[in-house]
C-alpha positions as CSV (number, residue, x, y, z in Angstrom):
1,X,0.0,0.0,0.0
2,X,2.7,2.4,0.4
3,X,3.4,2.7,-3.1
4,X,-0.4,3.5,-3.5
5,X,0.0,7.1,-1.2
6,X,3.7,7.6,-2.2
7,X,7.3,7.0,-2.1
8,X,8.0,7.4,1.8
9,X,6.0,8.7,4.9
10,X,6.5,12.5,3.8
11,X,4.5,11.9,0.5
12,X,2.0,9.6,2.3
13,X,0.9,12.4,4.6
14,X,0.8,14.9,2.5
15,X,-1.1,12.6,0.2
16,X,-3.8,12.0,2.8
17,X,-3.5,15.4,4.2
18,X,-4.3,17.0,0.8
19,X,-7.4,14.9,0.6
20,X,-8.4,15.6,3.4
21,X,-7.9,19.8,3.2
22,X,-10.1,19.6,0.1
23,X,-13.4,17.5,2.2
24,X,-12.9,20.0,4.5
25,X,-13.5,23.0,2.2
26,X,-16.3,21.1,0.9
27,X,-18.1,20.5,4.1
28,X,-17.9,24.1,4.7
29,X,-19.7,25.1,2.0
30,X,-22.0,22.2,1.9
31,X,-22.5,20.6,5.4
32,X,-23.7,17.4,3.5
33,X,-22.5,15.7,0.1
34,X,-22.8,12.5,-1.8
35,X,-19.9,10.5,-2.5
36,X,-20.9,10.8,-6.3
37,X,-21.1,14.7,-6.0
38,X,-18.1,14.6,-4.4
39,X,-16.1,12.7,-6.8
40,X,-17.5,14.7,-9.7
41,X,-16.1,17.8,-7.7
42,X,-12.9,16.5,-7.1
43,X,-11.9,14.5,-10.0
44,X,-12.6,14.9,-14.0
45,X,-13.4,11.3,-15.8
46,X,-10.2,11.2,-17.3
47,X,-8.6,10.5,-14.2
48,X,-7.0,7.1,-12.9
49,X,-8.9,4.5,-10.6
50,X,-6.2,5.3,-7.9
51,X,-7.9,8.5,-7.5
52,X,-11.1,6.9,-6.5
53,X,-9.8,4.2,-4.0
54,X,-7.3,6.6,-2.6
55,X,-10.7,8.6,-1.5
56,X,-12.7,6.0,0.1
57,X,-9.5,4.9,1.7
58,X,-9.2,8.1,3.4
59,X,-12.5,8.1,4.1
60,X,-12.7,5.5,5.5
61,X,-10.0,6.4,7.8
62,X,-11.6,9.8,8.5
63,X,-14.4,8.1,9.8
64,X,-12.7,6.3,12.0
65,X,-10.8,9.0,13.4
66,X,-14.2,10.5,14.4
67,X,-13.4,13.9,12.2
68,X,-16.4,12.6,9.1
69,X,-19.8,10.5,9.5
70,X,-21.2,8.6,6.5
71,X,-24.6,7.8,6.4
72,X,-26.4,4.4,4.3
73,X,-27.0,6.9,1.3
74,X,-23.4,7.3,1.1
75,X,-24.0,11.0,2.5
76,X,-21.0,12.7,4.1
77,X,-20.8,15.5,6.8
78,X,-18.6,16.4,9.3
79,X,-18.7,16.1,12.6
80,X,-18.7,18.6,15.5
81,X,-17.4,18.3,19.3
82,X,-18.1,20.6,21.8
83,X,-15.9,22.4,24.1
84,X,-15.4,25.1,26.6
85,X,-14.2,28.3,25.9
86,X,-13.8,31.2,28.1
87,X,-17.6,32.5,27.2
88,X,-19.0,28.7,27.6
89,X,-19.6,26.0,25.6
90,X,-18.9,25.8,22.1
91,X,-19.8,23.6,18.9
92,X,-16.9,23.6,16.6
93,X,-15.8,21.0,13.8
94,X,-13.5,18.1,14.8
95,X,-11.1,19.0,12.2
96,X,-10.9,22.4,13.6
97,X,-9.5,21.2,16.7
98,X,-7.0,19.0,15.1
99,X,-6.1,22.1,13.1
100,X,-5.5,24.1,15.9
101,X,-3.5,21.5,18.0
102,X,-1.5,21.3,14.7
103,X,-0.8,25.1,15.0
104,X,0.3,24.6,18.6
105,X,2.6,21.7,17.9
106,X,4.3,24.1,15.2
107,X,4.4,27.0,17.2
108,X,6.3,25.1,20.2
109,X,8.7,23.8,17.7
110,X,9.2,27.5,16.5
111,X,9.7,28.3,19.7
112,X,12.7,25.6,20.6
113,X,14.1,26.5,17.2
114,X,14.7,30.1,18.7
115,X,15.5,29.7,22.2
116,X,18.2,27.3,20.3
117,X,19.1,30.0,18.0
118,X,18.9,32.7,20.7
119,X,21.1,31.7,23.3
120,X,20.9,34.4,25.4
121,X,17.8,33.9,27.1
C-alpha cells in the first residue's frame, strides 16, 4: 500500500493530508454531500482509478478517526465536538480542533528552534 500514497512517509501524509484539506472545504460550504457529487467535484473522468480508491480509503480512515460521518445513502458531513471556551460551551468542527493543535505543535517547535538560536535567554 505504500506505493499506492507515495514513495515514503512524507509523500504519504501529504497525500492523505491533501485529501483531506479539500473535504474539509467542501463540508464548509456544503454541510452534507454525496460521495458521487463529491467525486465529480474533485476529480474529471479522465482521471486514474487510484484517485477513487485513494478517496474511500481516506474516508474511511476519517471516519474512523471520528473527524467525518457517512450515512447508508453514502452521505457525508462532518462532525462537531463541543468544548469550553472562556464564554462557555462551544460547537466547533473536529477537524478544527486538530487544526489548531497542529498550529500549537508548530508553534512550540518555532519556539525551541529560537531559544536554540537565541542563546541568550
Amino acid at each position: 500500500m505504500t506505493r499506492f500514497w507515495g514513495d515514503n512517509e512524507e509523500a504519504q501524509a501529504l497525500a492523505k493530508k491533501t485529501i483531506e484539506t479539500h473535504l474539509q472545504s467542501i463540508t464548509n460550504k456544503q454541510e452534507r454531500i454525496n460521495i458521487q457529487d463529491l467525486m465529480k467535484l474533485l476529480w474529471n473522468d479522465f482521471h486514474l482509478f487510484d484517485h477513487y480508491l485513494r478517496l474511500v480509503l481516506r474516508l474511511e480512515e476519517l471516519e474512523n478517526e471520528g473527524k467525518i460521518s457517512i450515512d447508508s445513502n453514502k452521505n457525508l458531513k462532518p462532525l462537531k465536538m463541543t468544548v469550553l471556551e472562556a464564554t462557555g460551551l462551544k460547537e466547533i468542527e473536529v477537524w478544527d480542533f486538530y487544526k489548531k493543535k497542529e498550529q500549537v505543535e508548530e508553534t512550540k517547535k518555532v519556539m525551541d528552534r529560537y531559544r536554540k538560536i537565541n542563546h541568550l535567554e
